[in-house]
C-alpha positions as CSV (number, residue, x, y, z in Angstrom):
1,X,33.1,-9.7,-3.7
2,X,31.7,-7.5,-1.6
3,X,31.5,-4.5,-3.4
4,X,29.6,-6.3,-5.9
5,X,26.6,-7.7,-3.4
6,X,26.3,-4.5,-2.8
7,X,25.6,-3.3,-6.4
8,X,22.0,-3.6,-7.3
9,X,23.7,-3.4,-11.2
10,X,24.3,-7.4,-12.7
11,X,27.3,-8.9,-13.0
12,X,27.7,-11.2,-15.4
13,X,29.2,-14.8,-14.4
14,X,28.1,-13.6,-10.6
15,X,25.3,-15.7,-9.3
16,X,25.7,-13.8,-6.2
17,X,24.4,-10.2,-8.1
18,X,22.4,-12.3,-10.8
19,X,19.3,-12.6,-7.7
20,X,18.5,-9.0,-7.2
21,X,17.9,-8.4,-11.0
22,X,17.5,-11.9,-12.3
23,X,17.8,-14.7,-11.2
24,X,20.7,-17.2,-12.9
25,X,19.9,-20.9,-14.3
């Protein structure tokens, strides 16, 4: 999962990328 904090692109189903673009319901 790290890999994926670390990518500023949004992941769906990933509340954990979903904050630096958008943020998830």
């Amino acid at each position: 999962m790290a890999p994926q904090l670390a990518t500023p692109v949004v992941i769906p189903g990933n509340p954990s990328c979903g904050p630096k673009q958008r943020q998830p319901e």
